[in-house]
Chimera marker file (.cmm) of the C-alpha trace (Angstrom):
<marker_set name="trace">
<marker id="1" x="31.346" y="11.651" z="-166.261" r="1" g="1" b="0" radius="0.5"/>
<marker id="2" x="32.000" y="7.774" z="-165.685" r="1" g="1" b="0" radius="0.5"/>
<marker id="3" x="32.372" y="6.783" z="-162.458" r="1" g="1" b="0" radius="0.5"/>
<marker id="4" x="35.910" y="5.461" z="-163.322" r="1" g="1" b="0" radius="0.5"/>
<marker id="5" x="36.908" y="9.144" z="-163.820" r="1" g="1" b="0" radius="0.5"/>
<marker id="6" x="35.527" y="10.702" z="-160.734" r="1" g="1" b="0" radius="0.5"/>
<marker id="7" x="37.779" y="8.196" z="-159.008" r="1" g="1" b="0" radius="0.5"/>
<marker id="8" x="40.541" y="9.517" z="-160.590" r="1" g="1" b="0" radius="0.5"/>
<marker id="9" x="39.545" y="12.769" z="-160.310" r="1" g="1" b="0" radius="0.5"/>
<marker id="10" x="39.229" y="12.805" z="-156.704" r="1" g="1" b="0" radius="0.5"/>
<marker id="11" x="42.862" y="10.821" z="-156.605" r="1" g="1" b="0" radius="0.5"/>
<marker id="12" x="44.819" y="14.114" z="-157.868" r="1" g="1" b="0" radius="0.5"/>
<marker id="13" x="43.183" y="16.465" z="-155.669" r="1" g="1" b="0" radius="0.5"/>
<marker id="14" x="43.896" y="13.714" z="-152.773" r="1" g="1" b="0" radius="0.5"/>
<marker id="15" x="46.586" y="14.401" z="-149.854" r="1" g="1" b="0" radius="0.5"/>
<marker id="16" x="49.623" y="12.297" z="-150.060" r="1" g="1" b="0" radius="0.5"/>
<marker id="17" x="49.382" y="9.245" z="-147.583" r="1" g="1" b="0" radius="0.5"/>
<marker id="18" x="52.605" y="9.009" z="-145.665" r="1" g="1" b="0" radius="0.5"/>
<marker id="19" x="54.259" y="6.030" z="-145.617" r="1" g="1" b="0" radius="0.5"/>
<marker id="20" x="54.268" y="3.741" z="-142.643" r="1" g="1" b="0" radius="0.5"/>
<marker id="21" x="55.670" y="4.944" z="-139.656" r="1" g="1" b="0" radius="0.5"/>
<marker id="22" x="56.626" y="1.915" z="-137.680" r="1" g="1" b="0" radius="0.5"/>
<marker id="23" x="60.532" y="2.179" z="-138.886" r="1" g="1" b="0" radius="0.5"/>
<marker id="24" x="60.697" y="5.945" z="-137.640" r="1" g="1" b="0" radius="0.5"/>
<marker id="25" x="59.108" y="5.218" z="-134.140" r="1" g="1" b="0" radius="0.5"/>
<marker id="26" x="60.983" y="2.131" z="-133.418" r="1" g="1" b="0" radius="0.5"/>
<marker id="27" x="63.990" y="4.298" z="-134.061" r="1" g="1" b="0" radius="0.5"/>
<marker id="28" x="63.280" y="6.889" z="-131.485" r="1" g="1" b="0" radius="0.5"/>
<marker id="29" x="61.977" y="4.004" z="-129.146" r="1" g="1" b="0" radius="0.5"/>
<marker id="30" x="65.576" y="2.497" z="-129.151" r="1" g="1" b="0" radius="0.5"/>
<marker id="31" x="67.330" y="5.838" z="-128.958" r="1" g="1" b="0" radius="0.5"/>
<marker id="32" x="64.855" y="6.412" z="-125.524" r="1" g="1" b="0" radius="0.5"/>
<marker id="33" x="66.114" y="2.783" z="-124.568" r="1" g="1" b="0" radius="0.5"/>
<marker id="34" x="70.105" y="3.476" z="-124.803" r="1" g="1" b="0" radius="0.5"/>
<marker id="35" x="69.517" y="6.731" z="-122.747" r="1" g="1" b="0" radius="0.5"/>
<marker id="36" x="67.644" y="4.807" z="-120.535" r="1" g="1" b="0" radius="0.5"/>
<marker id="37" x="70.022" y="2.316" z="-119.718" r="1" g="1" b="0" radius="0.5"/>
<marker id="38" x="73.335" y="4.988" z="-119.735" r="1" g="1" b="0" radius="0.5"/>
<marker id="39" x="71.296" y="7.828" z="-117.405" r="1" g="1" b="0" radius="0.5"/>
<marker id="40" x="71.520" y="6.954" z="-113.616" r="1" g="1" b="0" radius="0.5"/>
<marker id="41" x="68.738" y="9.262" z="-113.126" r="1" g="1" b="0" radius="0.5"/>
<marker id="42" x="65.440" y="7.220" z="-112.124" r="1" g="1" b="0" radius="0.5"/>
<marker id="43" x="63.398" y="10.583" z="-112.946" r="1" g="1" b="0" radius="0.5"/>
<marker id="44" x="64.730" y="10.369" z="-116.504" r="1" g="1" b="0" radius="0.5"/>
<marker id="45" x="63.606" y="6.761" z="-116.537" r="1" g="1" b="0" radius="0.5"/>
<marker id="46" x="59.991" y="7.330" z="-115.749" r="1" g="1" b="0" radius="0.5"/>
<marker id="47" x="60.119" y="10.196" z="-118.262" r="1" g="1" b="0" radius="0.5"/>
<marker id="48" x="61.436" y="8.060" z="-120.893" r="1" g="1" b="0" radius="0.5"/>
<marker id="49" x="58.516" y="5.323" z="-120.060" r="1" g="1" b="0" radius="0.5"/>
<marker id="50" x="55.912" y="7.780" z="-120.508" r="1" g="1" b="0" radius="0.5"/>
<marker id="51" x="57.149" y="9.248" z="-123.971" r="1" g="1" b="0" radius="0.5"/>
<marker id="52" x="57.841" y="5.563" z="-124.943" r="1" g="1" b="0" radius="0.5"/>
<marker id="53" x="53.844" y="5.012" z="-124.368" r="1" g="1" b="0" radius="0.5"/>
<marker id="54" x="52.860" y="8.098" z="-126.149" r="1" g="1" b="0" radius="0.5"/>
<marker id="55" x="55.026" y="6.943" z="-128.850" r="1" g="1" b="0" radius="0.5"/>
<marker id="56" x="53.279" y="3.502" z="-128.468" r="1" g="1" b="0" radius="0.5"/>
<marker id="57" x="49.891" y="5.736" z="-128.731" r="1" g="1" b="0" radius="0.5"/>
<marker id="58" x="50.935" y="7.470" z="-132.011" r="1" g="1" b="0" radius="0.5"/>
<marker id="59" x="52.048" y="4.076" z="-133.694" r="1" g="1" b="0" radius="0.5"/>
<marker id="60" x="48.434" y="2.636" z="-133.032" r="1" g="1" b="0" radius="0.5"/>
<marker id="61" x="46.856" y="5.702" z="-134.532" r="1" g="1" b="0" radius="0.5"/>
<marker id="62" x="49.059" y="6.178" z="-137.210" r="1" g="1" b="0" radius="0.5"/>
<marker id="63" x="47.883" y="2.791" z="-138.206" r="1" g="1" b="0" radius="0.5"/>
<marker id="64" x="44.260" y="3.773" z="-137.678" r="1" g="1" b="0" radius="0.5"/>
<marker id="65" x="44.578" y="6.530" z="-140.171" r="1" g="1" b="0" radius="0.5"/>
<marker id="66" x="45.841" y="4.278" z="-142.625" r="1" g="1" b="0" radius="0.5"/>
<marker id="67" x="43.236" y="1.255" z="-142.106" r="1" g="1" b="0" radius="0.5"/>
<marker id="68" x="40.341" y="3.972" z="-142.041" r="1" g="1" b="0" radius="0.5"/>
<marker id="69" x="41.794" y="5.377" z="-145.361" r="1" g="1" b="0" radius="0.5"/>
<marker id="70" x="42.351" y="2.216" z="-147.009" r="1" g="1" b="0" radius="0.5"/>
<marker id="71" x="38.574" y="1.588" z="-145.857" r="1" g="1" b="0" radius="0.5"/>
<marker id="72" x="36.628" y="4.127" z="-147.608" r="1" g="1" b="0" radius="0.5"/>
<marker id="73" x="39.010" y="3.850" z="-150.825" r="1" g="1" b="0" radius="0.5"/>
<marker id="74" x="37.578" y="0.465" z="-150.917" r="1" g="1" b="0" radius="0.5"/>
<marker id="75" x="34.079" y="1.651" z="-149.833" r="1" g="1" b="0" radius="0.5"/>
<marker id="76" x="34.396" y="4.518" z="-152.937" r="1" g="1" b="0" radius="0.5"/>
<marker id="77" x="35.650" y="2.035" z="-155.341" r="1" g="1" b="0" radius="0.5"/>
<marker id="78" x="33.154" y="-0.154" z="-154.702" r="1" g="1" b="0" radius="0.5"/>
<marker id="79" x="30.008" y="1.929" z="-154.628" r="1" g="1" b="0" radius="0.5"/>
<marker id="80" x="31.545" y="3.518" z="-157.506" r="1" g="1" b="0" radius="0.5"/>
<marker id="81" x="31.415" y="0.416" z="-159.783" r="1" g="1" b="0" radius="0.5"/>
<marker id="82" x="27.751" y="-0.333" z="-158.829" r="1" g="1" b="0" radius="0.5"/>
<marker id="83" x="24.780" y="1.043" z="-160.958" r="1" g="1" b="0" radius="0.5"/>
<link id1="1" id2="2" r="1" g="1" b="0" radius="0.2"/>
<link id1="2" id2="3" r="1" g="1" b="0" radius="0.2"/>
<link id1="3" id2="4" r="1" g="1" b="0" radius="0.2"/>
<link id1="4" id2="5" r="1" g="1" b="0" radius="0.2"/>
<link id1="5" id2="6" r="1" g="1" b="0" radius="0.2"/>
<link id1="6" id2="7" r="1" g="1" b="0" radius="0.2"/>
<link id1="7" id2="8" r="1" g="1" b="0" radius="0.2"/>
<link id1="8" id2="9" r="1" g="1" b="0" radius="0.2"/>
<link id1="9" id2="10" r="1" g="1" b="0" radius="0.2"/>
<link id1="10" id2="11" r="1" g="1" b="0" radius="0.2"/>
<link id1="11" id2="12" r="1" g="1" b="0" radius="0.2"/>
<link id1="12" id2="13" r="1" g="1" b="0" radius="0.2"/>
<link id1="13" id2="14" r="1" g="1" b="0" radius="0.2"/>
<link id1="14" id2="15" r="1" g="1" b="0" radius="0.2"/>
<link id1="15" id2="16" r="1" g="1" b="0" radius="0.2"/>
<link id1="16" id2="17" r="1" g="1" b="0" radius="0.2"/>
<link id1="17" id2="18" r="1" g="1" b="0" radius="0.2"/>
<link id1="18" id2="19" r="1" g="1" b="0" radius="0.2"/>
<link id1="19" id2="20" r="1" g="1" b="0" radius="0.2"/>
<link id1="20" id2="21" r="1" g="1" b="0" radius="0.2"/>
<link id1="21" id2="22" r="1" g="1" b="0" radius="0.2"/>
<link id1="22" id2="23" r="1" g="1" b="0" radius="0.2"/>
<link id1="23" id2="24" r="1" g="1" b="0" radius="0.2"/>
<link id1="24" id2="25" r="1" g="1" b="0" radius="0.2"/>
<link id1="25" id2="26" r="1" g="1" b="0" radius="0.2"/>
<link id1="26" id2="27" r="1" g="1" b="0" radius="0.2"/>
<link id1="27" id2="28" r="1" g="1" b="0" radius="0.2"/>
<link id1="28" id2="29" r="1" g="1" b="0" radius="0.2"/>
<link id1="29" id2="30" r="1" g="1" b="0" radius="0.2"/>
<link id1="30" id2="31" r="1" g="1" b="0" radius="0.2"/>
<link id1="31" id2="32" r="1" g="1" b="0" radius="0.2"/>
<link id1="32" id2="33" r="1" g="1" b="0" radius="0.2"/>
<link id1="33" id2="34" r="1" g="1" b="0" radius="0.2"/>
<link id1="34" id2="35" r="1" g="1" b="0" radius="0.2"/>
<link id1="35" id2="36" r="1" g="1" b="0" radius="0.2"/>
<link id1="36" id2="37" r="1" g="1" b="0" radius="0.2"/>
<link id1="37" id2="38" r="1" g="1" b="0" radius="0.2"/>
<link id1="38" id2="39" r="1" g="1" b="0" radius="0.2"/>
<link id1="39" id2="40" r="1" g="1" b="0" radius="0.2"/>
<link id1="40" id2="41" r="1" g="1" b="0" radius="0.2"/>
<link id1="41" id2="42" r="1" g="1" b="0" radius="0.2"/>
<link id1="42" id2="43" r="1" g="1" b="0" radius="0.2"/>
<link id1="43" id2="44" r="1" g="1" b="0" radius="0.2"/>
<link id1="44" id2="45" r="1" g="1" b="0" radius="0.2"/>
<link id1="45" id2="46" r="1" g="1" b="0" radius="0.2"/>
<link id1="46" id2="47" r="1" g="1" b="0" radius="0.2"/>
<link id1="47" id2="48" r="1" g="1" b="0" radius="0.2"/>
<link id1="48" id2="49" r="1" g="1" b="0" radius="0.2"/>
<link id1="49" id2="50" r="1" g="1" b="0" radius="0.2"/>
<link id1="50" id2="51" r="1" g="1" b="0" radius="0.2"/>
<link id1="51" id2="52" r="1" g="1" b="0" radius="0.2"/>
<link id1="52" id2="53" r="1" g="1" b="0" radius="0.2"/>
<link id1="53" id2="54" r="1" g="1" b="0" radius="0.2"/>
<link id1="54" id2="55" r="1" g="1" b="0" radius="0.2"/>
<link id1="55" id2="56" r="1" g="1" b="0" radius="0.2"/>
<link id1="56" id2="57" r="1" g="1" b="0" radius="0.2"/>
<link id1="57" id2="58" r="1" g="1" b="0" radius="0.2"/>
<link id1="58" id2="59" r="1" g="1" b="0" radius="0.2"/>
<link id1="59" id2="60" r="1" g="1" b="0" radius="0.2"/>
<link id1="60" id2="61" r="1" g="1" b="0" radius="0.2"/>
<link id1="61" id2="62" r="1" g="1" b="0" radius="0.2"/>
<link id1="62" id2="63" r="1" g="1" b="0" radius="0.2"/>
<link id1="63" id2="64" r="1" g="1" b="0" radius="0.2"/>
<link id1="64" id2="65" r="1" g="1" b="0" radius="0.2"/>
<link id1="65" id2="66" r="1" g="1" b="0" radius="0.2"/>
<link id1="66" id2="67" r="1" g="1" b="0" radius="0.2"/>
<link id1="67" id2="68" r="1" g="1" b="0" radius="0.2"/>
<link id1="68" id2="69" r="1" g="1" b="0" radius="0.2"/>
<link id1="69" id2="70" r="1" g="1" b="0" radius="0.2"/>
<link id1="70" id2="71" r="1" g="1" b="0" radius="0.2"/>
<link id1="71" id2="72" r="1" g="1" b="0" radius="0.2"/>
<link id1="72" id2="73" r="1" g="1" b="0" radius="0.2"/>
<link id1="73" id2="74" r="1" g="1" b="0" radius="0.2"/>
<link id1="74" id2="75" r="1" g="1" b="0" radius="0.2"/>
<link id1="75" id2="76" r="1" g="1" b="0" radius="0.2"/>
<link id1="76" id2="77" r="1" g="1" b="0" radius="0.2"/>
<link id1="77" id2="78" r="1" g="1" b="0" radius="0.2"/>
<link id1="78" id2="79" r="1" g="1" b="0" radius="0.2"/>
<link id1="79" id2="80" r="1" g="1" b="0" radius="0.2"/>
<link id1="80" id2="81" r="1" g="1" b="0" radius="0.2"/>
<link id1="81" id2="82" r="1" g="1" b="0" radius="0.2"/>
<link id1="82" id2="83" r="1" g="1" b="0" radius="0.2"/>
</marker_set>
């Protein structure tokens, strides 16, 4: 089988990649900042800084995955096209 058609091959049987993430987690970020600033509570503020730096965490793995991915596609591709 040509090497161009393994690629393809491999594409259909390939797990959607999600789209980027950034737009979701700023969202809750700036939901956690309006309850924030309307709670009096200074427990609920520490306990919004801490799932603001998990969510902080998950945005810098998120891209990771996709910079890892985008990677060995390149890496496959390119040992792909060499004899």
């Amino acid at each position: 089988m040509p090497r161009k058609n393994i690629i393809d091959e491999l594409k259909k049987g390939a797990p959607e990649i999600p789209t980027n993430t950034c737009a979701y987690i700023d969202f809750v970020l700036e939901i956690l900042k309006e309850i924030k600033e309307e709670s009096p509570s200074h427990q609920i503020g520490e306990k919004i800084d801490l799932i603001e730096s998990h969510m902080e965490y998950l945005r810098y793995a998120n891209q990771s995955l996709r910079d890892g991915g985008e990677y060995w596609y390149r890496e496959c591709v390119t040992q792909s096209s060499k004899k």
